[in-house]
C-alpha positions as CSV (number, residue, x, y, z in Angstrom):
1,X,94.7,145.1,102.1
2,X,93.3,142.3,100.1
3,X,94.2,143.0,96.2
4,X,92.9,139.8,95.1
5,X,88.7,139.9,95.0
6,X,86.6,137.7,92.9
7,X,83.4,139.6,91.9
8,X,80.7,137.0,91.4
9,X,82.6,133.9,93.0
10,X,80.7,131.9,95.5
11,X,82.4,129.6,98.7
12,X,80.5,126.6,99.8
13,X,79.6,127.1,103.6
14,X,78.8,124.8,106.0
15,X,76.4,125.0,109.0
16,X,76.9,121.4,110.4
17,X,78.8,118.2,110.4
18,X,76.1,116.9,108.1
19,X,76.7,120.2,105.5
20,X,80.1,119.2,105.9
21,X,79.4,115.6,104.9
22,X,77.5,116.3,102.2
23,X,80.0,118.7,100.7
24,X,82.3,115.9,100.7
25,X,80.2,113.5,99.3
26,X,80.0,116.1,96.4
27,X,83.5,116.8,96.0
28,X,85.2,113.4,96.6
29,X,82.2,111.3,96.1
30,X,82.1,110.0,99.6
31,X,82.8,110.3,103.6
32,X,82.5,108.2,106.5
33,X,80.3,108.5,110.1
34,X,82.5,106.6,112.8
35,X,80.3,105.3,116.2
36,X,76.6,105.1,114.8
37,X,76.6,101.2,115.9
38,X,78.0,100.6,119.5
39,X,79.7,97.0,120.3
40,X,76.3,95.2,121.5
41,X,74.4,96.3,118.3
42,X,77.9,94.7,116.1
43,X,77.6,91.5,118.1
44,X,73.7,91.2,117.2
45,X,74.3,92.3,113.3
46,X,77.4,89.8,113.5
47,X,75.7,86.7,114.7
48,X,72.7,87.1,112.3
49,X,74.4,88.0,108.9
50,X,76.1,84.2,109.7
51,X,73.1,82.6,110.2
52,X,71.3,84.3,107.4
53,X,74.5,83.4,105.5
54,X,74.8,79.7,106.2
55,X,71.3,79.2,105.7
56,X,71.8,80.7,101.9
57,X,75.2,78.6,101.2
58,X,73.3,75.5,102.5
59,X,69.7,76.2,100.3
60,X,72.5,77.4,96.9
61,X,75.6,75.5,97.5
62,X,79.1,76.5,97.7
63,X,79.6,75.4,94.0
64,X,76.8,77.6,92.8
65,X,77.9,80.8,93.9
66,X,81.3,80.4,93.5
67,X,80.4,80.3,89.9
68,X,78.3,83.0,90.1
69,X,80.6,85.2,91.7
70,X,78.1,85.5,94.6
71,X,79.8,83.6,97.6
72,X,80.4,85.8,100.4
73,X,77.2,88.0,99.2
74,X,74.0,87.4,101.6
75,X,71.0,89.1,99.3
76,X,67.3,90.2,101.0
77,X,68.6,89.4,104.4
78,X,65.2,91.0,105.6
79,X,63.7,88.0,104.3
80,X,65.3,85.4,106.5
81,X,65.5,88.0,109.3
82,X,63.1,90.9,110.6
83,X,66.0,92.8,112.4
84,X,67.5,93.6,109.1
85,X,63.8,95.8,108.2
86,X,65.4,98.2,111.1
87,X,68.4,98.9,109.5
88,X,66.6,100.3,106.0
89,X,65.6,103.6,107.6
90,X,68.0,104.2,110.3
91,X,67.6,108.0,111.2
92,X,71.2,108.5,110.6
93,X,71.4,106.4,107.7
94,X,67.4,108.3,106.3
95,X,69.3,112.0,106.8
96,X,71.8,111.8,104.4
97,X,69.1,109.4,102.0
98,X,66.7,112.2,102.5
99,X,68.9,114.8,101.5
100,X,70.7,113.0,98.7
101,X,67.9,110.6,96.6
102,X,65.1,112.4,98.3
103,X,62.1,112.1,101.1
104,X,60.6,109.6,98.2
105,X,64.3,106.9,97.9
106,X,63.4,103.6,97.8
107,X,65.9,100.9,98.6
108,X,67.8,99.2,95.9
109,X,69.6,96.4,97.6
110,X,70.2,95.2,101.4
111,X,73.0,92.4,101.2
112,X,75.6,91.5,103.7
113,X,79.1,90.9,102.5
114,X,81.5,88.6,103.8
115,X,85.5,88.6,102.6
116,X,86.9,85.4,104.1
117,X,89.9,85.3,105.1
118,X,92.8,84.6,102.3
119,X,89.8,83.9,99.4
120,X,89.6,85.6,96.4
121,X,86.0,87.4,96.2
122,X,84.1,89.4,93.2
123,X,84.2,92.5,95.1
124,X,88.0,92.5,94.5
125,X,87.9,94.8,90.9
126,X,86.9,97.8,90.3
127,X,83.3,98.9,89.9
128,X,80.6,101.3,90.4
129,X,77.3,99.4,92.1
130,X,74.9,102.4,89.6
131,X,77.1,101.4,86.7
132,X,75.9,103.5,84.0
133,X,77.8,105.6,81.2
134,X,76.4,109.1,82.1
135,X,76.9,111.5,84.5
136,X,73.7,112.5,86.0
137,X,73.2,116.2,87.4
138,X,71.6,114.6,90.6
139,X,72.6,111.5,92.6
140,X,70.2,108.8,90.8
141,X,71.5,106.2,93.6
142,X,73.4,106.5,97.2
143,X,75.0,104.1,99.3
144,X,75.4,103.3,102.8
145,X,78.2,100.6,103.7
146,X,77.8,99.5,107.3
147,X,81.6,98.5,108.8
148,X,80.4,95.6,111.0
149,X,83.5,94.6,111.6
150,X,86.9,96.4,111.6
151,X,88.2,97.9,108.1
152,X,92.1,97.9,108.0
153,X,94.5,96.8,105.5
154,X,94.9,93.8,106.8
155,X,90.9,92.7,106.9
156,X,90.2,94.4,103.0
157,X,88.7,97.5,103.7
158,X,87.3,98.8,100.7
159,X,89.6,101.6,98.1
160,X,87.6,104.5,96.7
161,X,88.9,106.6,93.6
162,X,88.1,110.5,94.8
163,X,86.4,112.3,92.3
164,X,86.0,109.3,89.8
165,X,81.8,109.5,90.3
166,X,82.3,112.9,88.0
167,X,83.8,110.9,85.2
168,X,81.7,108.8,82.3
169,X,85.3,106.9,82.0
170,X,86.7,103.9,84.2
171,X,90.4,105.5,84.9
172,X,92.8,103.7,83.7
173,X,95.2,100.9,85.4
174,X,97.8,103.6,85.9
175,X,95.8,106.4,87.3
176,X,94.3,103.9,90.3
177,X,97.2,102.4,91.5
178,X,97.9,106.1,91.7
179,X,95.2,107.6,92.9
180,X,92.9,105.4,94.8
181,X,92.3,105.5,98.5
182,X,92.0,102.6,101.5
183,X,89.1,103.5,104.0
184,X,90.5,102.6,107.5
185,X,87.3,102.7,109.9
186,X,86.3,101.0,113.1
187,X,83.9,98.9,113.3
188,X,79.9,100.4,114.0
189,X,80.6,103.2,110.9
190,X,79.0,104.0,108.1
191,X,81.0,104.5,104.9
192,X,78.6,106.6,102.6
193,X,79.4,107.1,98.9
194,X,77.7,108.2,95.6
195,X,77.1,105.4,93.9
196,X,79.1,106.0,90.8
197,X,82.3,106.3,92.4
198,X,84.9,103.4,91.5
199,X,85.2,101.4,94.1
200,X,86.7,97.7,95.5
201,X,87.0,95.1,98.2
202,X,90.4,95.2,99.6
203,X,92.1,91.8,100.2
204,X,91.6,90.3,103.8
205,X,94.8,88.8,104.8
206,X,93.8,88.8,108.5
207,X,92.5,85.6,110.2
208,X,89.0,86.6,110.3
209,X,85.7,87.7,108.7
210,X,85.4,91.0,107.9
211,X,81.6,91.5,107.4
212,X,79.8,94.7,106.0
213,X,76.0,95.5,104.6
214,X,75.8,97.5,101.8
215,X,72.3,99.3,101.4
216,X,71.8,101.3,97.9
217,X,69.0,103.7,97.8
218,X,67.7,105.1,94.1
219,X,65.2,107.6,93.6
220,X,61.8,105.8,93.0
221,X,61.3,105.4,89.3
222,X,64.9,103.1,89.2
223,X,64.2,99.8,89.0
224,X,65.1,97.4,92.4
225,X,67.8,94.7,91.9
226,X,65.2,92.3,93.8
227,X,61.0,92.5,93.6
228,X,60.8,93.8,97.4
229,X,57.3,94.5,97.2
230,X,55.9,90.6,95.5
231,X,58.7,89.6,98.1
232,X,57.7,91.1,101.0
233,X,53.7,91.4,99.8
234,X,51.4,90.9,102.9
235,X,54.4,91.4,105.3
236,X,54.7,94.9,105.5
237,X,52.0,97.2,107.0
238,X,51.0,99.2,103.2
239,X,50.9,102.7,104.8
240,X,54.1,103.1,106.9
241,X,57.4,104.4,105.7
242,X,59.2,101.0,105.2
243,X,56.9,100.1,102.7
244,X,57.5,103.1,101.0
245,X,61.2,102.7,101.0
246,X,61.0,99.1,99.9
247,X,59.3,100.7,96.7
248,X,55.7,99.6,97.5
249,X,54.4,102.6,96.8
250,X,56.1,102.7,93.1
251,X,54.6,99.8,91.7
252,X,53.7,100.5,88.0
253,X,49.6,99.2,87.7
254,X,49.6,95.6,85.9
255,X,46.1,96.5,83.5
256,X,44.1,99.8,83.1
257,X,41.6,98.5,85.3
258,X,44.6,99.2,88.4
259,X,45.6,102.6,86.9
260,X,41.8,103.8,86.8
261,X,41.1,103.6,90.4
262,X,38.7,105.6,92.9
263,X,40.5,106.5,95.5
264,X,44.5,107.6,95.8
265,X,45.4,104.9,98.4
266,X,44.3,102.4,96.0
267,X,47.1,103.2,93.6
268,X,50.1,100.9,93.1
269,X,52.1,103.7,92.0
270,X,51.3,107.0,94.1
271,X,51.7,110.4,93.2
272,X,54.5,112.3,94.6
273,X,56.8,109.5,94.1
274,X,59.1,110.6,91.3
């Protein structure tokens, strides 16, 4: 006989591997999907995220973004590249978006991320990448972190705190030497993780690059960390689902002359948004 019953209590179930994700994601703050990118795809992403990136250190300047702290990060890829636009609503990617931000998300940031090996890197402390000092009810802003190449130990992949996106509080020295986690995935996964969730580059003591691209969807009234739409104006077709999710449809109207339009398409900022 079972003596022990709990009138009231309610147990999470799970219909699918994505159910099972997502209850992951809300528990520990984040999960990973091995084998969405197979080894011709990782060549591709590979050899354009170092052109993009040499083209950027040769128009900044080693100097400059070493004093930055933005050596090794490769910002609006999508700009330099077209392929990079594919990668924004990638069905496996948009699922968990959709279900997480919302059908309405708009994307944040795109930037690849290079750790060299040996070099020192700003990715190497702890942050959050929606670094705010509240805990919302709702994720406010989800990441996807592609794996191009291999994470190990030895190439830096990245250490997650579990359960640290439910705190207002960075933990404290003790409790993440303690408590945090390496992620170990092959290359071609996706690493997805609430956005609040304390988080670092590892160290890459291998002798090569480990690249990733980290893509941050918010919901669509959170401002972008670069103008996509005056970025990307007249290089987007207005009424297809990339623009939406590059936050073209969220733009706030300059004058009352754009607010006080006659027709809904005409709107910088749509309705239904968010």
């Amino acid at each position: 006989m079972n003596y022990q019953k709990y009138i009231g209590l309610e147990k999470h179930t799970n219909q699918s591997t994505i159910d099972a994700n997502l209850e992951a994601l809300e528990r520990n703050g984040y999960f990973v999907v091995e084998g969405v990118f197979d080894t011709v795809e990782l060549a591709i992403m590979r050899s354009k995220i170092d052109v993009v990136w040499e083209k950027q250190l040769e128009t900044y300047g080693e100097k400059l973004l070493h004093q930055i702290g933005d050596y090794g990060q490769i910002r609006c890829m999508m700009e330099d590249d077209p392929y990079f636009f594919d990668l924004i609503n990638h069905p496996t990617i948009w699922q968990y978006v959709a279900k997480t931000v919302g059908e309405t998300a708009i994307l944040h940031l795109q930037n690849g991320i290079v750790l060299f090996p040996g070099k020192k890197h700003n990715q190497a402390r702890y942050h959050r990448d929606f670094a705010k000092d509240f805990i919302p009810s709702k994720i406010l802003s989800f990441n996807a972190f592609i794996a191009v190449d291999h994470f190990t130990a030895e190439t830096g992949g990245t250490w997650v705190v579990p359960h640290s996106h439910r705190f207002e509080k960075m933990p404290s020295e003790e409790y993440l030497k303690k408590n945090a986690v390496q992620i170990i995935a092959p290359a071609g996964s996706i690493i997805f993780f609430d956005s609040m969730i304390w988080h670092k580059g590892g160290d890459n003591t291998s002798p090569n690059w480990r690249r990733a691209i980290n893509q941050i969807y918010t919901r669509p009234f959170i401002k972008q960390q670069i103008d996509y739409p005056a970025m990307l104006k007249g290089k987007i077709e207005m009424e297809s689902k990339l623009a939406q999710t590059l936050g073209m449809w969220t733009i706030p109207p300059k004058n009352l002359a754009e607010y006080r339009v006659d027709h809904p398409s005409k709107r910088t900022y749509r309705a239904g948004q968010g």
